[in-house]
C-alpha angles and dihedrals in degrees: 000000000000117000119210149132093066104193152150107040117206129190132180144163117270118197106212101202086051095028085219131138125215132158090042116168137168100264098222112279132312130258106158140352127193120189107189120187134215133199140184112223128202138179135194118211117205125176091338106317149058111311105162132353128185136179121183132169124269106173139320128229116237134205127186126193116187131166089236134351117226128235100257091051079074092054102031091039108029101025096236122151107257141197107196093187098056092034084246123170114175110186115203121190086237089055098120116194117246132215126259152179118247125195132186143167124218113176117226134190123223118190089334093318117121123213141164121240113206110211120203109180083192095207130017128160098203110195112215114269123228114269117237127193140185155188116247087236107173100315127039121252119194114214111195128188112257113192108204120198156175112238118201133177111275121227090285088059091241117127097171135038131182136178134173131224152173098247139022084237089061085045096046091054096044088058094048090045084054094042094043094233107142116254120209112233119228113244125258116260126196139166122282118253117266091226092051112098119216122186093002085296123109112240088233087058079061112046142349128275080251108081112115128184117207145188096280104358145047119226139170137076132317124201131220109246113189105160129038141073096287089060093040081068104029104023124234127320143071120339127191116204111198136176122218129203148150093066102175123225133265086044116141109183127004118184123193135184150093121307121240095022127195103213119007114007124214106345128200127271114158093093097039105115083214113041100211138099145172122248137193116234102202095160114010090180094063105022119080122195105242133197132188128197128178134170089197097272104038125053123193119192116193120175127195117220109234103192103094089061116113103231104204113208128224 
């Protein structure tokens, strides 16, 4: 097992009397983590050996490495007035740290699988690290910010929690529905009507009543189009026309396309009065459709496997 790639560091702020999270945020990106920890040991002596013996644990130490800490880390983590508009912190001597939830991902890799590991420390009380600051002198020399904290059991006794996935998306989302931090769906995508014209050209001109798009994964025929005004910008080959809908609010941009893509990229659709589009398939066994989706803050990434598609020849 190798463990690598740590990244996406989330904090929020855990009640202990309703062992609830709220305010949760990505707290910049990672650098390093270090989970430390700590148990109590005892042993029982009986006619001159081990009787009993017992270790249970007691904290762990925490230290969080980011490459900046936002401004509401100081409010939600440290309890300091903020004003978010003017970039404000104001630290009081009777500003008490709060505790928090921290998550984190780190990939692994497990007899040449890959996998992504979602880490939720459920309730850690971080004290404030020394600032230190620096010229640039003749080399340049990078400071970042490192949170270091106690972690204790929550009210579920629980102090710790890990779960495995597929893909650092799945991870990513496991850690914001612990954590209670909202998570932007994706929108749906189907395929476009046969009786709808793009580009001057019928969708059934373009592929068969077949395509399907699942859960995870795009299939049907795909016909060869070699005139019209769909191959006059793109040049000959399959096309896949798709619809796209249930874009939630609050979304302010959502991309969509092959990738890799030959030509264009992900192209933008949130202004687009008809949400569809027409997209050349040049190698369905290594592209992936991809969508995504942000409100801002929060970024979802879906991609559609392509290499169930029938790719009919000239």
């Amino acid at each position: 097992m190798a463990f690598y790639g740590l990244r996406k560091p989330f904090v929020a702020s855990y009640d202990k009397e309703s062992n609830s999270y709220s305010n949760g945020f990505q707290c910049g990106k990672a650098i390093g983590v270090s989970v430390t920890p700590n148990y109590v040991e005892g042993s029982l002596y009986a006619d001159d050996e081990q009787d009993e013996y017992e270790r249970a644990f007691q904290n762990a130490n925490v230290t969080l490495n980011t490459n900046t800490l936002p401004i509401k880390a100081a409010k939600t983590m440290y309890g300091h007035e903020i004003d978010e508009e003017k970039g404000e912190i104001i630290y009081k001597t009777t500003d008490e740290s709060n505790y928090v939830g921290v998550g984190f991902v780190v990939a692994q890799t497990i007899s040449g699988k890959k996998s992504f590991v979602a880490t939720i420390i459920t309730c850690v009380k971080f004290t404030e690290a020394a600032e230190e600051f620096s010229t640039k002198g003749e080399s340049i020399t990078y400071v970042t910010p490192s949170q270091e904290g106690l972690a204790i059991a929550d009210a579920n006794s629980q102090w710790k929690v890990k779960e495995t996935f597929e893909t650092a998306d799945a991870a990513i989302n496991f850690i914001k529905n612990y954590l209670n931090i909202p998570v932007i769906a994706a929108p749906s995508v189907a395929a476009e009507s046969q009786l709808t014209v793009l580009f001057e050209t019928p969708v059934s001109d373009i592929q068969g009543s077949d395509v399907v798009v699942g859960e995870n994964a795009i299939v049907g025929t795909l016909k060869y189009l070699d005139a019209g005004a769909i191959v006059d910008t793109w040049g000959a080959g399959n096309f896949i026309a798709l619809k796209f809908a249930d874009i939630p609010e609050g979304a302010t941009s959502v991309k969509v396309g092959l990738n890799p893509s030959a030509s264009s990229g992900l192209v933008e659709i949130i202004d687009d009065p008809d949400k569809n589009g027409v997209f050349k398939i040049t190698d369905k066994d290594a592209q992936k459709f991809r969508v995504v989706i942000t409100d801002g803050t929060y970024t979802t990434t879906k991609d559609y496997d392509l290499t169930g598609l029938t790719l009919e020849t000239a």
